[in-house]
Backbone as numpy.savetxt, mean C-alpha at the origin, in Angstrom:
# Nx Ny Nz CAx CAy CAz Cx Cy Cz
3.11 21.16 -13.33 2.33 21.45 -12.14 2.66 20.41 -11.07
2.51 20.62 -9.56 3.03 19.95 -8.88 1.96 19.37 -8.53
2.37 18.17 -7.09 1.12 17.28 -6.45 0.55 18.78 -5.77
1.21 19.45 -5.14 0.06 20.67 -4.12 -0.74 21.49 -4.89
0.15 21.82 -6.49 -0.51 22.48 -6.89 -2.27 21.76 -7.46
-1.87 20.31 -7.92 -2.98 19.92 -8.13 -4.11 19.80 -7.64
-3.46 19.55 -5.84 -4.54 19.44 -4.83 -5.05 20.80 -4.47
-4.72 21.63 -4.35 -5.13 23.21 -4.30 -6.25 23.53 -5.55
-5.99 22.77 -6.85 -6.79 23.35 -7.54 -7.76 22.65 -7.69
-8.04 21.58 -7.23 -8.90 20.21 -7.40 -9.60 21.03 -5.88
-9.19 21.33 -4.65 -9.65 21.84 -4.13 -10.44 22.99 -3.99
-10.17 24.14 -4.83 -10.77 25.22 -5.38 -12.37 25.13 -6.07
-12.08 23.81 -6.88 -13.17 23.65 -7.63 -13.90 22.67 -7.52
-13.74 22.08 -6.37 -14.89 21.17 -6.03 -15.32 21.33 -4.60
-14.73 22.33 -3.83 -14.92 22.40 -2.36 -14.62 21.36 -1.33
-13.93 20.85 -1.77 -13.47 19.81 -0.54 -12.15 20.62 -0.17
-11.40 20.16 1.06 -10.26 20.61 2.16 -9.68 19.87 1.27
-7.92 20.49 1.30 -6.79 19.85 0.74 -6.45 18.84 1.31
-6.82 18.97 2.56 -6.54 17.89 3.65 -6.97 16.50 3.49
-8.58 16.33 3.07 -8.94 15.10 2.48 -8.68 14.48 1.24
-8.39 15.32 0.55 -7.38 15.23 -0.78 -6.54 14.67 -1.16
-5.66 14.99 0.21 -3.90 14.55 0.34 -4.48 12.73 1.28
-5.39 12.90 2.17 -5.16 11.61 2.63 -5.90 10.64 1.47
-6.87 11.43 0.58 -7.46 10.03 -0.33 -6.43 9.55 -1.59
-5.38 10.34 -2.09 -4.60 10.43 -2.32 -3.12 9.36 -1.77
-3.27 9.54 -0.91 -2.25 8.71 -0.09 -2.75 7.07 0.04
-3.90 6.76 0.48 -4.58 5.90 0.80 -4.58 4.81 -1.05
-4.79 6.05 -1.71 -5.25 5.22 -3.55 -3.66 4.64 -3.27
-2.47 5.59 -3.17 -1.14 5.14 -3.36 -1.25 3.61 -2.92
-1.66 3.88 -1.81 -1.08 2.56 -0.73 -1.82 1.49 -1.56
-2.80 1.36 -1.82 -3.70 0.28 -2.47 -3.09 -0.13 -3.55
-2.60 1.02 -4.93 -2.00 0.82 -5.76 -0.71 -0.25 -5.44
0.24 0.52 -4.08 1.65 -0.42 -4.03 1.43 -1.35 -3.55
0.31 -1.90 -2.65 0.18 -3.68 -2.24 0.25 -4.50 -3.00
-0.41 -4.17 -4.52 -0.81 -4.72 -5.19 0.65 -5.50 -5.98
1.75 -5.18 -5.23 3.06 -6.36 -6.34 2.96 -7.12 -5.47
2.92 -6.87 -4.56 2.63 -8.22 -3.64 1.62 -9.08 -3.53
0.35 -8.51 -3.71 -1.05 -9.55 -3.96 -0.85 -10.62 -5.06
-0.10 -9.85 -6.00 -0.21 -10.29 -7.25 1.73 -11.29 -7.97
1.89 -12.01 -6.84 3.40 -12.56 -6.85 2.89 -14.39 -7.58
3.58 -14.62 -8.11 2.97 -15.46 -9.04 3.65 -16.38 -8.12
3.05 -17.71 -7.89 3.27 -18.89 -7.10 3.07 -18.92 -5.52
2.30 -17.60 -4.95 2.28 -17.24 -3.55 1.00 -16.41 -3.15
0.33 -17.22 -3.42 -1.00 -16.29 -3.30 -1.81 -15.41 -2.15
-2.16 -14.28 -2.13 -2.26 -13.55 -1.69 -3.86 -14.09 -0.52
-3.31 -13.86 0.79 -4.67 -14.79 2.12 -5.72 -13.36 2.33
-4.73 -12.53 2.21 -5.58 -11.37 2.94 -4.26 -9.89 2.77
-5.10 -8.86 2.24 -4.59 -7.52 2.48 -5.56 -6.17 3.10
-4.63 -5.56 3.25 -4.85 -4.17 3.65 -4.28 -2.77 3.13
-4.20 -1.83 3.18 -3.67 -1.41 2.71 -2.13 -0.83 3.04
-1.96 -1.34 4.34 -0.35 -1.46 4.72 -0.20 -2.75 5.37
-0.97 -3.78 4.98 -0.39 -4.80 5.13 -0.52 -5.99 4.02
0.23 -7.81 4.09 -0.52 -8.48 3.02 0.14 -9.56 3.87
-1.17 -10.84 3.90 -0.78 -12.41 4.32 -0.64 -13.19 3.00
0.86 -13.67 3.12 1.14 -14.43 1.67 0.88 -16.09 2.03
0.95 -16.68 1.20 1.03 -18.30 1.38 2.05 -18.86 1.66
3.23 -18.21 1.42 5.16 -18.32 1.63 5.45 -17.45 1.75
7.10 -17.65 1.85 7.48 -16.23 2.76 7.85 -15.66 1.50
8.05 -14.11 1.50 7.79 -13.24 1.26 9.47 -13.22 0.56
9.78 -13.16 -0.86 11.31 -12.97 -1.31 12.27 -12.21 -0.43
13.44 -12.03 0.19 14.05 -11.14 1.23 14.51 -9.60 0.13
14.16 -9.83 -1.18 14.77 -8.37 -1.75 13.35 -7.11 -1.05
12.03 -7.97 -1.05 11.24 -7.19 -0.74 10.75 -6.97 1.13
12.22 -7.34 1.87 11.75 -7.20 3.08 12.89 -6.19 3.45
13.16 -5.09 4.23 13.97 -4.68 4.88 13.12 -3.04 5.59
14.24 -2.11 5.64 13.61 -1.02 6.72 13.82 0.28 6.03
14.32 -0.23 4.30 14.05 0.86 3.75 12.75 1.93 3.58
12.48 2.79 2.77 10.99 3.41 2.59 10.56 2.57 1.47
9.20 1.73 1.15 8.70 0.96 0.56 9.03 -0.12 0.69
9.85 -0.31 1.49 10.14 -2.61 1.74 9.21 -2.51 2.95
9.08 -3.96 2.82 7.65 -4.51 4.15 8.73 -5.24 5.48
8.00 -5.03 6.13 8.34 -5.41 7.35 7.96 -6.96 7.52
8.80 -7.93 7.65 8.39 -9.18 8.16 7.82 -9.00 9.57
6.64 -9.61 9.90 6.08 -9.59 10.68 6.12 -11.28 11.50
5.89 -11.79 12.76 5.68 -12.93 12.95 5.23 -14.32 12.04
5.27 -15.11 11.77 4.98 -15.64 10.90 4.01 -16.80 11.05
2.84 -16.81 10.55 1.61 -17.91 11.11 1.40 -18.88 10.36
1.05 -19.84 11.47 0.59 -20.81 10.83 -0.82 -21.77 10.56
-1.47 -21.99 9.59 -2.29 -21.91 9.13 -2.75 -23.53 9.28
-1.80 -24.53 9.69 -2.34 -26.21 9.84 -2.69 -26.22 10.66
-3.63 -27.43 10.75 -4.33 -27.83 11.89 -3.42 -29.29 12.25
């Protein structure tokens, strides 16, 4: 059975729109994939979202580029006073 088919039938029988389905669905994903990054041993995780994450160091370069699922380096802050 496929993802539509599931959401069609999960939809059928509980009355919710496929529509909210597919985005709560999408949203669990995103939460699920932050999580290799929250969880990077020696770099602890300041703050996430669910398409984003503030590390303590920079971020390994295998997990940065412009593929689908690599993160985007963003500006980089600094946190001393």
């Amino acid at each position: 059975m496929t993802v539509i088919q599931n959401v069609t039938q999960v939809a059928k029988t509980t009355g919710k729109r496929e529509r909210e389905l597919i985005s709560a669905a999408i949203s669990a994903y995103a939460r699920i994939s932050i999580n290799k990054f929250k969880n990077i041993p020696g770099n602890p995780c300041i703050m996430s979202d669910t398409d984003s994450v503030v590390l303590s160091k920079k971020l390994p370069n295998s997990f940065i580029g412009k593929d689908l699922g690599q993160m985007k380096l963003e500006p980089c802050l600094s946190l001393e006073s």
